[in-house]
matplotlib code that plots the C-alpha trace (Angstrom):
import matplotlib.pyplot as plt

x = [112.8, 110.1, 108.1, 104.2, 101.4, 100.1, 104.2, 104.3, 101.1, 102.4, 105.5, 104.1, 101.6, 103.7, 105.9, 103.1, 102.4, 105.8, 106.1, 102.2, 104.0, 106.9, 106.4, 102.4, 99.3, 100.2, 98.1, 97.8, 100.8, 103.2, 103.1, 103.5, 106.5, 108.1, 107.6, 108.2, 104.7, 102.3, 99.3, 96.9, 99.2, 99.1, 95.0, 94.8, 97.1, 95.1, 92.0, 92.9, 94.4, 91.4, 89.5, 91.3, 90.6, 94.4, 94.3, 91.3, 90.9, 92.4, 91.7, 93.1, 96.4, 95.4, 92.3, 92.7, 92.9, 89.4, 89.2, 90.4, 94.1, 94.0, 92.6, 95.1, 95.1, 97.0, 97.1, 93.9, 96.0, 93.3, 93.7, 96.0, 97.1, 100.8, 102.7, 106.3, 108.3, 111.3, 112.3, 115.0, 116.0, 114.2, 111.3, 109.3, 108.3, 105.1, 103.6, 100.4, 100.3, 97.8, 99.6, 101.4, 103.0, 100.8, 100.8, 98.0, 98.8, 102.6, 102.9, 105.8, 106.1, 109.2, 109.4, 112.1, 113.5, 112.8, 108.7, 109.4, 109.7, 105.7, 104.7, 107.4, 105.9, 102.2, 103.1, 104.9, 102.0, 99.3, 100.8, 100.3, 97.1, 96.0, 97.6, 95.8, 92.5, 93.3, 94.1, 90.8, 92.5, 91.0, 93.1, 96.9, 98.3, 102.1, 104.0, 107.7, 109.6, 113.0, 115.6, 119.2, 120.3, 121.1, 118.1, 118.8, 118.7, 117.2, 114.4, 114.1, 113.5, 115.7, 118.0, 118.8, 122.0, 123.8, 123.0, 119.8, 116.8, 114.4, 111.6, 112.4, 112.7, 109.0, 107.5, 107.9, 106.4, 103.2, 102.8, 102.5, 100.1, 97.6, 98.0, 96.4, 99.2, 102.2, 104.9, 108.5, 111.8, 115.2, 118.1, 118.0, 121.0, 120.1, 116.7, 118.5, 120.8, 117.5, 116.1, 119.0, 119.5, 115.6, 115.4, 118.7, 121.7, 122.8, 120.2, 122.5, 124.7, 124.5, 127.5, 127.5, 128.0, 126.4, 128.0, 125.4, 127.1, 124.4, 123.9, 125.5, 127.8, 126.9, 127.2, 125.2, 126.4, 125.0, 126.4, 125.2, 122.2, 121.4, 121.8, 124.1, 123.5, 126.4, 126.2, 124.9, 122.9, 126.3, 127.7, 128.8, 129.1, 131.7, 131.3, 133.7, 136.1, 139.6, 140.8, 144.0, 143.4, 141.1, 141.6, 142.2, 140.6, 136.8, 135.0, 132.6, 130.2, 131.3, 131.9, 134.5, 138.0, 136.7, 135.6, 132.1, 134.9, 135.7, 133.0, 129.6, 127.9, 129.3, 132.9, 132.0, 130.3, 134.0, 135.8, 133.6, 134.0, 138.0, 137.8, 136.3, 132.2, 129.0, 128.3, 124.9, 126.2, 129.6, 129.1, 127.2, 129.6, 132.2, 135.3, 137.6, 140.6, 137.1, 135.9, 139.2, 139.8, 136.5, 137.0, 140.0, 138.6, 135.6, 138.1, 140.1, 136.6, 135.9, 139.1, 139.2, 135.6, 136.8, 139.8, 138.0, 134.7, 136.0, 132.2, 133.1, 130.7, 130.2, 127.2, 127.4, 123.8, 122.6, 123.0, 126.4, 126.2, 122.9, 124.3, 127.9, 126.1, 128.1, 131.2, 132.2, 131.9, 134.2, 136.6, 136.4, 136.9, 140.0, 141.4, 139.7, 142.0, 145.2, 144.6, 143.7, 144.5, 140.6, 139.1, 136.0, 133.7, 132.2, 128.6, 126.4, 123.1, 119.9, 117.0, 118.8, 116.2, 113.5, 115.5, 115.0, 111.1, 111.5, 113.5, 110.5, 108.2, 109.7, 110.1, 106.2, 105.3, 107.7, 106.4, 102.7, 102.8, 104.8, 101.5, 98.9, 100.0, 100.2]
y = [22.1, 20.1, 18.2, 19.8, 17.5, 16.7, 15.6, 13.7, 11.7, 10.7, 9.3, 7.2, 6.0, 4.9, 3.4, 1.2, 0.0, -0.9, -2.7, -4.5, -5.1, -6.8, -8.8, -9.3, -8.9, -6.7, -6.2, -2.6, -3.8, -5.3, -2.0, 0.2, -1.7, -2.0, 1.6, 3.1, 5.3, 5.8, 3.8, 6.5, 7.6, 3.8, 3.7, 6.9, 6.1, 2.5, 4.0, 6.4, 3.5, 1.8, 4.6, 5.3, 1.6, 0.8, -1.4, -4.0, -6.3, -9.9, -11.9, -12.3, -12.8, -15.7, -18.1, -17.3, -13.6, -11.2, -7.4, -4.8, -5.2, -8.8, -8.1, -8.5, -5.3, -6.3, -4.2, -4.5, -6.8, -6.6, -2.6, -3.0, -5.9, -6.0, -7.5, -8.6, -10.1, -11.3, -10.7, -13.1, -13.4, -16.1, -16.3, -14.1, -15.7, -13.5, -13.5, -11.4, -10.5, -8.6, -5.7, -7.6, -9.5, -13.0, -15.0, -15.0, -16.8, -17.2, -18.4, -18.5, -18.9, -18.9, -16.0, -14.9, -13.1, -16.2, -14.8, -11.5, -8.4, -8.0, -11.5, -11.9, -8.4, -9.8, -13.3, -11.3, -9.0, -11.3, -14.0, -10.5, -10.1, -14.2, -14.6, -11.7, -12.6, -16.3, -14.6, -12.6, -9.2, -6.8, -4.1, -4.0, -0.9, -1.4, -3.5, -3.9, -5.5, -6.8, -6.8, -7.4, -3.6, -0.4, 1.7, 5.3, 6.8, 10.3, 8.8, 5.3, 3.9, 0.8, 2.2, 1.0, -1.1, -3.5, -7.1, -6.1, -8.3, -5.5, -6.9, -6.1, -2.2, -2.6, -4.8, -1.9, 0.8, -1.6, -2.3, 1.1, 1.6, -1.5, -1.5, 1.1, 0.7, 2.2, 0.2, 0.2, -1.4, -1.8, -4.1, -8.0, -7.9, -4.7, -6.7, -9.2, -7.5, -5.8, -9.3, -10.4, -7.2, -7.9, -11.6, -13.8, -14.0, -10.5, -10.0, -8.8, -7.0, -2.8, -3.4, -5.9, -6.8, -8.8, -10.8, -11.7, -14.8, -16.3, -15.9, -12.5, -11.1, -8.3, -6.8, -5.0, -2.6, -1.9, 0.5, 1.7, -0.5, 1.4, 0.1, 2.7, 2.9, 5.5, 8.4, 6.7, 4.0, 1.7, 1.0, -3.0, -3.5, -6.0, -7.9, -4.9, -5.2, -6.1, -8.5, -11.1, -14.5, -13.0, -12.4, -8.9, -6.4, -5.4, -2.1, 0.7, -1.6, -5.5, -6.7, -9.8, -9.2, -8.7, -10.2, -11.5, -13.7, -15.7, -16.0, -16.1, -19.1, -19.7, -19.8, -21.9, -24.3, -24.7, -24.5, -27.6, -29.5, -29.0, -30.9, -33.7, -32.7, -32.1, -28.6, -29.5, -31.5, -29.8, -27.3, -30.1, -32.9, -31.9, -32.4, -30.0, -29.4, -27.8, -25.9, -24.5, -23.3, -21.6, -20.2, -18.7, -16.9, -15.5, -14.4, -12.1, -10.0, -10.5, -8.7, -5.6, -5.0, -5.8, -3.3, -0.4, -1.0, -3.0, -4.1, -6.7, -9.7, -10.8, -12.9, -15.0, -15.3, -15.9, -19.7, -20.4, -18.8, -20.9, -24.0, -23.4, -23.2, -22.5, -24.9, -22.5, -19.6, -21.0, -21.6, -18.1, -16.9, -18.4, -17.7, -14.0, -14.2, -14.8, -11.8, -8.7, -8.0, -6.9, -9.2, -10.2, -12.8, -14.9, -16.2, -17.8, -16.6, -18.3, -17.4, -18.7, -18.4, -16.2, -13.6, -11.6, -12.0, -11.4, -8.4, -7.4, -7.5, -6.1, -3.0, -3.4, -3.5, -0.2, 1.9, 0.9, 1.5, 4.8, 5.9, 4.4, 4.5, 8.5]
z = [110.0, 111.4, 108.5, 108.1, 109.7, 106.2, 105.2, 108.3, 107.5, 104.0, 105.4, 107.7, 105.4, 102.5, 105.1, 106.5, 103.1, 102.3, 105.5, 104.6, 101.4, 102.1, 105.4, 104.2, 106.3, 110.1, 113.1, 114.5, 117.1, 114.8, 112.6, 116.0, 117.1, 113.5, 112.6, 116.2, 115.9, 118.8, 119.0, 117.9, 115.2, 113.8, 114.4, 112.7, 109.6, 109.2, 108.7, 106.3, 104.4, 104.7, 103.7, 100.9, 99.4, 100.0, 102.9, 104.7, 107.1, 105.9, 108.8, 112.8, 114.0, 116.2, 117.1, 120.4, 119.8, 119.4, 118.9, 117.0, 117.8, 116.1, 113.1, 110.3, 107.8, 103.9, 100.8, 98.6, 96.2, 93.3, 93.4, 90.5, 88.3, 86.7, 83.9, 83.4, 80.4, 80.3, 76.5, 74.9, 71.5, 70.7, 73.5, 75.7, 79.1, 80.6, 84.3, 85.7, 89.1, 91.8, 93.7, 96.1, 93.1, 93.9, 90.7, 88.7, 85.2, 83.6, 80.1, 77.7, 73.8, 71.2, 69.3, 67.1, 63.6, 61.7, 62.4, 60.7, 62.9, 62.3, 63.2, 66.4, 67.8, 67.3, 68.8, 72.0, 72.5, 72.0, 74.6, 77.2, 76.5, 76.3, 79.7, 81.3, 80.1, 81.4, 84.6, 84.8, 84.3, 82.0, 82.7, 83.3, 85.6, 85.3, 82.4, 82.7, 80.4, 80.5, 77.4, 76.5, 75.0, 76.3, 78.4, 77.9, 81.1, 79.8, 78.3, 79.5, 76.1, 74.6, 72.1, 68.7, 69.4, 67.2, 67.4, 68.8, 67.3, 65.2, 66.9, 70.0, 69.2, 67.5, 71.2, 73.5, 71.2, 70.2, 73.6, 74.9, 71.6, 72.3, 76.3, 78.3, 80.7, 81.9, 79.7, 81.4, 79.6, 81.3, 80.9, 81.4, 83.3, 86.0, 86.4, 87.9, 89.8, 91.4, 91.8, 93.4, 95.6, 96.8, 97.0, 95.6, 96.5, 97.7, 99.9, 102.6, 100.4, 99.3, 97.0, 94.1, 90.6, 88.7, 85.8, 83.0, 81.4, 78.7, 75.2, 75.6, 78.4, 81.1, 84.3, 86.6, 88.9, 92.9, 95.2, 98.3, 97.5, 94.6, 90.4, 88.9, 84.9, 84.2, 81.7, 78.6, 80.2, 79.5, 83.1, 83.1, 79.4, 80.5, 77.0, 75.1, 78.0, 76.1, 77.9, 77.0, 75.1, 72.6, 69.1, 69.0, 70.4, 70.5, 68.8, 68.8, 66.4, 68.1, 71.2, 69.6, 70.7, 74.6, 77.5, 75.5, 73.4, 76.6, 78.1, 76.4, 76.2, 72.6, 74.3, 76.8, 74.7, 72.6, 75.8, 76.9, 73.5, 73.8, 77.2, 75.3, 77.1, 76.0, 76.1, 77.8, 80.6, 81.2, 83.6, 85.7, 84.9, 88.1, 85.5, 87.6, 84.8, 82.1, 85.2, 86.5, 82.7, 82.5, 85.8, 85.4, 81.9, 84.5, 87.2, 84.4, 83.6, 87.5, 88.6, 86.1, 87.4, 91.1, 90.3, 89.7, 91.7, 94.6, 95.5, 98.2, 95.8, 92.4, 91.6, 88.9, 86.7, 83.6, 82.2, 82.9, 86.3, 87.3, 86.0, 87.2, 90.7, 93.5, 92.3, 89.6, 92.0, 94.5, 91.6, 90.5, 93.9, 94.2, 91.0, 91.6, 94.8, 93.1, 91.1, 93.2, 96.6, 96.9, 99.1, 97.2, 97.8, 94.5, 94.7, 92.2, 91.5, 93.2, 91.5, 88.1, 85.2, 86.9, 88.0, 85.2, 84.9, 89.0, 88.5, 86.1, 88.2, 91.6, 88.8, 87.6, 91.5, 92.9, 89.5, 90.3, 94.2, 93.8, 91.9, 93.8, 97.6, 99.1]

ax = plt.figure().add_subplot(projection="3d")
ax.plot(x, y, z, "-o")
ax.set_aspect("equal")
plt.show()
């Protein structure tokens, strides 16, 4: 069934703005020939974007170039103002952003349980709202916020996990109570896969995991270019995997005894110090025999997931993945290749550090234009 004129209008609206969105500012001829629409049907759809306050005039395509079908058309960028945070356990890292995600003003602070849950949730919140005033913002849209925990997928709240600083329970709620803002939370490790999907390393990729490997041990899952949370909000909680050459075996209340044991940055840290390195060096120091060792430890989480999943990639993130760079994933690989007949190609992450507060924001940014645009 044909869609209804109005249906039809809306469709080809929202896909002009995502195209304004993510290749920037269009002329009228460059939206024809990358949406396939008539001329009139572009000229009409720009100036009800226009009219609506959505989308103006940003310039002309080239000096040489006069009349209407050089003029440049972007998203009103100061139609909405965003927030992301990338929450650790012992720092928060903030940015502000227009609509079309352009910096405005990033700050970040230490924060932990040594403040008290009260003090830590002031300092968190209060480094938000410094950094948007220094940006000029005096009201935030869209706030997403990235944490280590599990998101439940019913009600997309962080839920009360073990190991899970008290403080960080406490941020989201006193941000939706001081902010009048939407306030989103999701998983560290899923905003990075998202961040990864969009702008890192599996940009040409609709089926990926995601290996967390910091402080605390993940994964993230991607199929058919979608994240997939599972049931529970639990999908890629690779650190209670049981895995060999642990201690035991891991439990409904502790992750020790599984793949975390091997591989968190704790681990890899002893791992280092048995090969005679300093842990802060070691993963940039090239000593093969350390880097084989840790790489065959990542390849055993690498091919259970791999087993079951078959995704064609693994990315490798967090801290060891960022400073393990590209080495360590070609070490994996081949260890990775020994163990399944899966062809599956290893890659290291590359937007290390900010792919979290990136995943953030690419989640502040969808949330806000799903609301905004038609």
């Amino acid at each position: 069934m044909a869609a209804s004129p109005s249906t039809a209008r809306a469709i080809n609206d929202r896909l002009a703005l995502r195209l304004l969105q993510d290749e920037g500012p269009l002329t009228a001829a460059q939206l024809k020939t990358r949406t396939g629409l008539s001329r009139p049907t572009v000229a009409d759809l720009v100036e009800r974007l226009r009219g609506s306050g959505l989308v103006h005039v940003v310039g002309e395509s080239g000096a040489d170039r006069r009349g209407p079908n050089a003029k440049l058309y972007g998203i009103v960028a100061d139609r909405a103002h965003l927030a992301a945070l990338d929450v650790r356990t012992r720092s928060v890292s903030v940015t502000v952003t227009d609509l079309v995600g352009t910096p405005l003003a990033e700050a970040a602070a230490p924060v932990g349980d040594a403040d008290g849950t009260g003090t830590a949730v002031e300092r968190a919140v209060t480094l938000l709202e410094r950094t948007a005033k220094r940006a000029g913002v005096a009201r935030l849209h869209t706030v997403a916020v990235g944490a280590p925990g599990l998101i439940d997928p019913a009600t997309g709240e962080l839920r009360d996990s073990t190991g899970l600083p008290a403080w960080h329970r406490r941020l989201i709620g006193v941000l939706q109570e001081r902010l009048p803002a939407r306030v989103l939370v999701e998983n560290e490790t899923n905003l990075a896969a998202l961040a990864e999907l969009r702008e890192g390393a599996a940009g040409d990729r609709d089926d990926f995991v995601l290996l967390w490997l910091g402080q605390g041990v993940g994964a993230a899952v991607v199929l058919g270019g979608r994240l997939r949370r599972g049931a529970s909000g639990g999908a890629g909680e690779i650190g209670f995997l049981p895995v060999p050459g642990t201690s035991g075996l891991p439990s409904a209340t502790g992750c020790d005894g599984g793949f975390h044991e091997l591989a968190c940055v704790a681990a890899v840290d002893a791992l280092a110090a048995a090969h005679g390195l300093a842990p802060a060096t070691a993963l940039t120091s090239g000593h093969g025999p350390f880097l084989d060792a840790l790489a065959h430890r990542l390849a055993i989480g690498a091919a259970a997931v791999v087993s079951v999943l078959d995704p064609g990639c693994v990315v490798l993130a967090g801290e060891t993945g960022h400073q393990g760079g590209q080495e360590l994933a070609a070490r994996v690989e081949a260890v990775l290749t020994s163990l399944s007949p899966l062809r599956t190609e290893v890659r290291a992450t590359t937007l290390g550090d900010a792919a979290v507060l990136r995943g953030a924001l690419l989640r502040a940014r969808d949330a806000a234009q799903d609301e905004l645009f038609p």
